[in-house]
N, CA, C and O of each residue as an XYZ file, in Angstrom:
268
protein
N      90.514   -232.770     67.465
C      90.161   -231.715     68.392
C      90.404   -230.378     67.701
O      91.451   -230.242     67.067
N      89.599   -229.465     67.764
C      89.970   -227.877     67.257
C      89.473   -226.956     68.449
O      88.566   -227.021     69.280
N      90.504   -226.057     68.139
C      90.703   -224.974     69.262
C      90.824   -223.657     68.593
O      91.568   -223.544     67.620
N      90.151   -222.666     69.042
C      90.149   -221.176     68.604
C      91.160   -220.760     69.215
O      91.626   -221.371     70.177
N      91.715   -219.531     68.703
C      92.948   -218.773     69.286
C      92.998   -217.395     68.703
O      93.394   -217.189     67.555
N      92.424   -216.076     69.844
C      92.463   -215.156     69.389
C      94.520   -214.459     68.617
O      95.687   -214.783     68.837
N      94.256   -214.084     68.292
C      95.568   -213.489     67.495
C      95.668   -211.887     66.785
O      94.773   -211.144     66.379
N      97.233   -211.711     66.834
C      96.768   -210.700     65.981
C      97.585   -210.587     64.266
O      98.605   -211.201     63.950
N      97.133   -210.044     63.750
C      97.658   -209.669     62.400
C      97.251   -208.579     61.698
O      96.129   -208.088     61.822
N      98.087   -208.172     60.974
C      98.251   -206.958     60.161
C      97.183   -206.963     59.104
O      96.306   -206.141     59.370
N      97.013   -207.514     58.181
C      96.628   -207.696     56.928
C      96.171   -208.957     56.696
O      96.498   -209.914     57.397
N      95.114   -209.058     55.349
C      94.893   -209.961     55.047
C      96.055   -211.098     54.094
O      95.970   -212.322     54.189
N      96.814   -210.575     53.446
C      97.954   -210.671     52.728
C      99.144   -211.846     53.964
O      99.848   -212.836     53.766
N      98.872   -211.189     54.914
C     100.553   -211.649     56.082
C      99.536   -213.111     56.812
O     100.121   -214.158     57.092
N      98.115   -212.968     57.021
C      97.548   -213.954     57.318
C      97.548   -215.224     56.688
O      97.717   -216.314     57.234
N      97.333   -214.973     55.424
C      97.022   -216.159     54.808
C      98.643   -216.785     54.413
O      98.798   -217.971     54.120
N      99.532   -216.017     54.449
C     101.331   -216.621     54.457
C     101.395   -217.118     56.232
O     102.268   -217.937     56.519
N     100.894   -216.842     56.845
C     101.515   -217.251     58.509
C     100.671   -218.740     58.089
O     101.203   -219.849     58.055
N      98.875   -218.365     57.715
C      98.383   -219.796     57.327
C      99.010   -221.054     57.235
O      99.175   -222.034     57.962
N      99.465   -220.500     55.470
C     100.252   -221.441     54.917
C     101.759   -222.499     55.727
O     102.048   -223.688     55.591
N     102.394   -221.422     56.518
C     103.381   -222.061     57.097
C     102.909   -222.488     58.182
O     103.681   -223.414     58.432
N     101.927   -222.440     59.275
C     101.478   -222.550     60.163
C     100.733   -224.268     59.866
O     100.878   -225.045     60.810
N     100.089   -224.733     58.797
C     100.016   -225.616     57.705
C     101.080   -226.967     58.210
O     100.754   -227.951     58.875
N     102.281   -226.661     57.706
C     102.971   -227.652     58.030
C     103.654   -228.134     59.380
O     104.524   -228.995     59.509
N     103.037   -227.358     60.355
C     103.476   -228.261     61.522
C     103.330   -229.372     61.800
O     102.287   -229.621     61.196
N     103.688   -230.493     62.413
C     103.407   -231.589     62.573
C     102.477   -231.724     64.037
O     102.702   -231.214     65.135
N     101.271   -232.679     63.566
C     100.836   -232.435     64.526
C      99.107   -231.698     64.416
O      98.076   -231.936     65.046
N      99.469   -230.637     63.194
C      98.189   -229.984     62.493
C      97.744   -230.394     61.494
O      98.359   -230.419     60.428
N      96.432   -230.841     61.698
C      95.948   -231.521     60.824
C      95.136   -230.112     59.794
O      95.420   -230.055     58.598
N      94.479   -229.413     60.207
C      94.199   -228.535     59.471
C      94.012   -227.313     60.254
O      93.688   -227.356     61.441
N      94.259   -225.954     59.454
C      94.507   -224.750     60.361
C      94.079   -223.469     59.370
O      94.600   -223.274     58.271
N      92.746   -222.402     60.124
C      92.484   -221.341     59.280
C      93.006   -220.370     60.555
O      93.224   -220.419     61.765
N      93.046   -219.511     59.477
C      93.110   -217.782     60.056
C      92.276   -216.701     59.135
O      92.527   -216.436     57.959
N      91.281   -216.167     59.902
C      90.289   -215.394     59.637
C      91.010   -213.590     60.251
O      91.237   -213.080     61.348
N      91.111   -213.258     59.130
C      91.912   -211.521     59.332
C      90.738   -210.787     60.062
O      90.932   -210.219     61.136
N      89.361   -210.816     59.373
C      88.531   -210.113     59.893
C      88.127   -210.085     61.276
O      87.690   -209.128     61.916
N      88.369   -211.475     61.711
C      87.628   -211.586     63.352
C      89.337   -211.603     63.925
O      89.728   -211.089     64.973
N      89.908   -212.102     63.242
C      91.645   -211.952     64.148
C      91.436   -213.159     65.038
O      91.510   -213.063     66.263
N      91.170   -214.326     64.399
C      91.229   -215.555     65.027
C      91.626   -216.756     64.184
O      91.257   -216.764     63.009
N      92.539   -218.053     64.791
C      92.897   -218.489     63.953
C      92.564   -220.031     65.131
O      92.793   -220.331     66.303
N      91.849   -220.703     63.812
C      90.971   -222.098     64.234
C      92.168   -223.429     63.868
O      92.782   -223.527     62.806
N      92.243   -224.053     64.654
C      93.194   -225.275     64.768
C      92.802   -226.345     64.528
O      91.950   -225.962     65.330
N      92.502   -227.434     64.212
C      92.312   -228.708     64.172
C      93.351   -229.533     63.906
O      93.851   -229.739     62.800
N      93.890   -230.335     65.698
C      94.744   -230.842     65.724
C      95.037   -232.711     65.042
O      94.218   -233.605     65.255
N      95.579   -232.798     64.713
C      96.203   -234.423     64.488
C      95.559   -235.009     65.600
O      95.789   -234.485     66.689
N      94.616   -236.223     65.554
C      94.374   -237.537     66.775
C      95.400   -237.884     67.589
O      96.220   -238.564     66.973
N      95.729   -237.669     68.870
C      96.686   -237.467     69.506
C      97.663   -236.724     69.600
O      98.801   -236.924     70.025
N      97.146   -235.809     69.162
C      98.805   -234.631     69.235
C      98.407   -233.770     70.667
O      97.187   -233.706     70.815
N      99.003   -233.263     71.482
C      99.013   -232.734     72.169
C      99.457   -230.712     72.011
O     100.549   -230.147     71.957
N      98.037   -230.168     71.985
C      97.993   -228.713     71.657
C      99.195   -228.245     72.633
O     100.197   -228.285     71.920
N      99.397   -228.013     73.344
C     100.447   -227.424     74.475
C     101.160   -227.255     73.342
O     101.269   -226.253     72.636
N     101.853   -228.819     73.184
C     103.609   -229.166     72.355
C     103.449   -228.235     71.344
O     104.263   -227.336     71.132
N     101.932   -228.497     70.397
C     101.905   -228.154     68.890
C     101.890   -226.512     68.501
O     102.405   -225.938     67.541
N     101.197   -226.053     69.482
C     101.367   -224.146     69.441
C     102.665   -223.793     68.910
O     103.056   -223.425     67.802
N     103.165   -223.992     69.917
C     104.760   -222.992     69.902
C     104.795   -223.225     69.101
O     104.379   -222.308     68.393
N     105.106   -224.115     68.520
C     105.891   -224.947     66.718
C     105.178   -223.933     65.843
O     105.820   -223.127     65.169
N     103.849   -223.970     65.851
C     103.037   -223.155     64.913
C     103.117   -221.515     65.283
O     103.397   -220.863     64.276
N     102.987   -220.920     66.159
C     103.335   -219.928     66.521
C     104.881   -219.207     65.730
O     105.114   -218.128     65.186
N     105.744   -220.506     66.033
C     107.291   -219.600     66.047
C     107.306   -219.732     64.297
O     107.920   -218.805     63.768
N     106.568   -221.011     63.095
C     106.390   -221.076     61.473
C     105.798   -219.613     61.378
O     106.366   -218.837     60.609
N     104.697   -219.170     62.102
C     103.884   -217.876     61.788
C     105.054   -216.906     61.697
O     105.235   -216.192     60.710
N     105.848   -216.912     62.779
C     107.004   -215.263     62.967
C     107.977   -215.520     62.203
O     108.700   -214.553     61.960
N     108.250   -216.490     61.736
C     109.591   -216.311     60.659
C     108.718   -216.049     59.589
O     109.319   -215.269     58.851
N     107.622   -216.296     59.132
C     106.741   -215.050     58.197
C     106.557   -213.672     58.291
O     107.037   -212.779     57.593
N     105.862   -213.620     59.164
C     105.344   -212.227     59.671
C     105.736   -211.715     61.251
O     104.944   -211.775     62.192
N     106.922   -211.276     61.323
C     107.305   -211.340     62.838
C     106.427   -210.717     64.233
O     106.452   -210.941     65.443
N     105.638   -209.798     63.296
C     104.571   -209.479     64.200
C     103.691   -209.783     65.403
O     102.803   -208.996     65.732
């Protein structure tokens, strides 16, 4: 399943580091963030449940970029 999620970010630089950590959640199977449109595309793990998997990915993004 993939899900869009408007967002915001600073730079192209702080995006592609929230990316990267945003990356290893469990649960995410694969995950972009586009600086220009300020949206970041999800594609979850076969059975993972998006609710649970956000926060997790959300709170990897702010110990990057607390923004």
């Amino acid at each position: 399943m993939k899900k869009i999620y408007k967002i915001e970010v600073d730079c192209a630089h702080c995006a592609a580091k929230a990316e990267d950590a945003a990356k290893k959640v469990a649960g995410v199977a694969d995950l972009s963030i586009n600086f220009m449109t300020q949206k970041m595309e999800v594609e979850f793990e076969e059975g993972a449940d998006p609710k649970a998997v956000m926060p997790k990915v959300l709170e990897n993004c702010k110990k990057v970029e607390d923004d």
